[in-house]
N, C-alpha and C positions, 0 to 999 in steps of 0.2 A: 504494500500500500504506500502511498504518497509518492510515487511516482507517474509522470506524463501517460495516459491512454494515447495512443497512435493508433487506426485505423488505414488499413492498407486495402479500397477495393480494388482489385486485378481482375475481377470478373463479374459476371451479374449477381444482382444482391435485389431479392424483393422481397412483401408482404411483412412479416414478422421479423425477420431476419436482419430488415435496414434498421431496428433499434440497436443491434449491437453496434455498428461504426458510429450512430446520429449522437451516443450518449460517452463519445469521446471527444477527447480536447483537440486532435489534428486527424483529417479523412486524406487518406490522398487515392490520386484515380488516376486510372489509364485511359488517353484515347483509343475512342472506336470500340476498345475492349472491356470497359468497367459500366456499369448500370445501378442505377438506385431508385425504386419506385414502390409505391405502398402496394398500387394493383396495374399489373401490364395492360399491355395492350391488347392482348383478345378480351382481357374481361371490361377493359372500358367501351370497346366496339359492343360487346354485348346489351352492358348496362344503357349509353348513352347515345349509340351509335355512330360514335367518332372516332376517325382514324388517325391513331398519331404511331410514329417509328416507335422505337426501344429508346433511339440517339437522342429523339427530341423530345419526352419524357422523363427520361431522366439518366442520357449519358454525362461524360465527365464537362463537354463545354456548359451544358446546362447548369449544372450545379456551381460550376466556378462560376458562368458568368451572372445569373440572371438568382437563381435560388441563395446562392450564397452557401449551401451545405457542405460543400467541398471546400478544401483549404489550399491545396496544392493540386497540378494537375500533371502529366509525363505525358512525353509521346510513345514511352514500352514500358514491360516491367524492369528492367534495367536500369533506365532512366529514376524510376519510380522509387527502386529500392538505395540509390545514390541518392536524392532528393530525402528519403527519410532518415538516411546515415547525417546528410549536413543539420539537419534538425536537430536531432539529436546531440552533434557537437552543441548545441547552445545551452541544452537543458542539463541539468543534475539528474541523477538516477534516483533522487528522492529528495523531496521537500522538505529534509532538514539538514540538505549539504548544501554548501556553496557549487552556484555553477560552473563549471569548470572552464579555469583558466590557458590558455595557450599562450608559447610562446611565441610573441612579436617582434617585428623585426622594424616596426611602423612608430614612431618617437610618439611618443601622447602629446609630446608637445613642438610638436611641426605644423609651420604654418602653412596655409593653402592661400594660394596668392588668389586661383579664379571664385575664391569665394567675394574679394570684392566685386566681382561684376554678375556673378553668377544669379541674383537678387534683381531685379529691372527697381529702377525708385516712383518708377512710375506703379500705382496702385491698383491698377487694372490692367495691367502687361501679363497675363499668361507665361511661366517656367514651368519647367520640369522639378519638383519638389528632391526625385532622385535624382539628383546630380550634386544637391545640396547635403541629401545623407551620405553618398559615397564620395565627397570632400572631405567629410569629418569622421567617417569612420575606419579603422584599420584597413590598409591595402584599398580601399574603397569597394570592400565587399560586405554581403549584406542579402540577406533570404526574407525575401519578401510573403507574406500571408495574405491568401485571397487576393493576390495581385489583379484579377481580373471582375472583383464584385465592390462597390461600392468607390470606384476607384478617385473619388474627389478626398478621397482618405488612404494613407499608407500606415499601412502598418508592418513591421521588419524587425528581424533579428539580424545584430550586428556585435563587433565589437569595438572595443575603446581600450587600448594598452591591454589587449588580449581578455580583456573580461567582457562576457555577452552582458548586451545591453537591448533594451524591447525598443523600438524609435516606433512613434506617430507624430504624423506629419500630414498637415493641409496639400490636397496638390491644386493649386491653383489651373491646372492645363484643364482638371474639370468641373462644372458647375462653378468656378472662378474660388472654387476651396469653401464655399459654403458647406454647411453641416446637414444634412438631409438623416432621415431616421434608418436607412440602410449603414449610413457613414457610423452611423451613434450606436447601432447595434456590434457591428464590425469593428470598433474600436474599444466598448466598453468587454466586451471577450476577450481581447488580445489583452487588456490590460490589468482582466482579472486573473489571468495567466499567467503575464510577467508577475504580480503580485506573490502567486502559491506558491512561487518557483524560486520568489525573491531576485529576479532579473530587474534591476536597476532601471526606470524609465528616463527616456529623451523626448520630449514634446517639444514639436517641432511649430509653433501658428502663424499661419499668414491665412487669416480669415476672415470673410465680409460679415458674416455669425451665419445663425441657421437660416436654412430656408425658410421663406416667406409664402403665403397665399394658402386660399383653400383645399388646394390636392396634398399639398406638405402636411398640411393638419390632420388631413385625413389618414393619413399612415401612420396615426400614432407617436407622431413627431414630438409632444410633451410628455408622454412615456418614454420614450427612447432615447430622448435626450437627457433625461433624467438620469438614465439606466448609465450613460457614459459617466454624467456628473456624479452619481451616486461609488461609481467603478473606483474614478479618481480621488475623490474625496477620502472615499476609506483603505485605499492601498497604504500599508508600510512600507514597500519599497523605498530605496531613495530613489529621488524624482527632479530632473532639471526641466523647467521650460523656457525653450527660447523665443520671441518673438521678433520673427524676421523682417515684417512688413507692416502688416493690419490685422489688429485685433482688436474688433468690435463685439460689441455686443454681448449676447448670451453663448456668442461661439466663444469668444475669448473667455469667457467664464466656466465653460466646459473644458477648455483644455489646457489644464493647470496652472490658472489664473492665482493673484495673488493671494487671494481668499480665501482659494482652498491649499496653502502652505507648501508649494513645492520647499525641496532643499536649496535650489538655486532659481534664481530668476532673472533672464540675463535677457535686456534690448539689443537688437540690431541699430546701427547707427539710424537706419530709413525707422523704426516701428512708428508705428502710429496707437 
C-alpha cells in the first residue's frame, strides 16, 4: 500500500472490467490496439440503434483527447511500456519515501538567456507555455500528463537539481490560458498526486482567470474550480508560484495565489 496504481491498457477493456484501470492514479493506452467502454458497440446498435466503431467509442485518441480518462497515450506496446518506466523514475515506491533523486549534470543555478524573450510583454500574444518549463527544468526534459485533454493547462513531471518536481502551467497558445472546468479538473488530480507523493509543486500563471459566459457555467465551472482551489489550498507539499504575465482574477486565485501561502512567490518583471 501507499504506492502509485499504474494502469497499462494494451488491449480491449469493457463492461465491469474498465473499473479496474478508471480507479487508478495513471491509465496508459495503445493506439489502434487498446479500448475502454462500459457497453460496445453491438449492444449500443441494439439498445439505441446507433453505429459507432470500437476506435471512436472508446479507443486511446478518445480518451486522451476528448474524455480525458487516459493519461498517456503510445503508438505500441513498447513505446507504452518505456512511457510507464519514465513515470515511474518520478514517483517513490511508496508515500513515505522521498522521490527519488538523480544525478544531474544540469547547475540549478544556470541561467537561461531565451527566457528573456521567450514571454511576449504584450498580454495577448499567444507562446508556447512548454518552452518556458523546458528552460527551467533539468536538460529541458519533462513528461507531460494528459498532454492532449484540457490543453489550455499543462501539467508535467520534471526535475530541478535532479529532484522531481509536479509543474502546472497556463498555456496561453489555448483559450489564451483561461481556466475552463476540464482545465480545473485536470489540474486539481495532478496536484492531488504530487501532494500523496510529496512531489514539490511549480505553478506556472499567465492567466486572463476563468472562463466567462453561460456554456462555462454550465459545466460545473464553480464546482470545478473549486475542486482545483480546494486541491491547492490543502496540499503540504512545498509549492512555488511564479507569475509570468497576467494574473487576474479568480484564475490567479486558483493557482497558488498569495492567499493561499505558496513557499515562494516570485513576479516576472512583465506580471500584471
Amino acid at each position: 500500500g501507499g504506492g502509485a496504481q499504474i494502469s497499462a491498457v494494451m488491449g480491449p477493456c469493457a463492461g465491469g472490467a474498465v473499473y479496474s484501470p478508471a480507479m487508478t492514479d495513471f491509465i496508459f493506452m495503445v493506439d489502434t490496439t487498446s479500448y475502454m467502454f462500459i457497453t460496445g458497440p453491438d449492444v449500443i446498435k441494439a439498445v439505441t440503434h446507433e453505429s459507432v466503431s470500437k476506435e471512436e467509442l472508446g479507443g486511446a485518441s478518445t480518451h486522451a483527447s476528448r474524455s480525458g480518462v487516459s493519461h498517456f497515450t503510445a503508438p505500441d506496446d513498447r513505446a507504452c511500456l518505456a512511457q510507464l518506466r519514465e513515470l515511474l523514475g518520478y514517483l517513490p515506491s511508496n508515500n513515505t519515501e522521498d522521490p527519488p533523486r538523480k544525478a544531474c549534470t544540469d547547475p540549478a543555478d544556470r541561467e537561461s538567456l531565451a527566457l528573456d524573450t521567450l514571454v511576449p510583454v504584450e498580454s495577448n500574444r499567444p507562446y508556447d507555455i512548454r518552452d518556458v518549463i523546458a528552460a527551467v527544468v533539468d536538460h529541458g526534459e519533462f513528461l507531460e500528463v494528459q498532454a492532449n485533454y484540457a490543453m489550455n493547462i499543462v501539467c508535467a513531471f520534471a526535475r530541478i537539481d535532479g529532484r522531481p518536481v509536479g509543474v502546472v502551467a497556463n498555456q496561453p497558445m489555448h483559450l489564451g490560458g483561461a481556466i475552463d472546468s476540464p482545465a480545473s479538473v485536470k489540474a486539481a488530480r495532478f496536484v492531488q498526486i504530487c501532494d500523496a507523493y510529496d512531489i514539490p509543486l511549480l505553478l506556472l500563471c499567465d492567466t486572463p482567470g476563468l472562463m466567462v459566459g453561460p456554456e462555462a457555467e454550465k459545466t460545473g465551472l464553480v464546482r470545478h474550480s473549486g475542486r482545483l482551489l480546494s486541491a491547492i489550498a490543502n496540499a503540504t507539499t512545498p509549492m512555488m508560484t511564479v507569475v509570468l504575465r497576467k494574473a487576474y482574477g479568480l484564475g490567479y486565485y486558483v493557482m497558488g495565489s498569495q492567499p493561499l501561502e505558496p513557499a515562494v512567490l516570485l513576479a516576472w518583471p512583465s506580471a500584471e
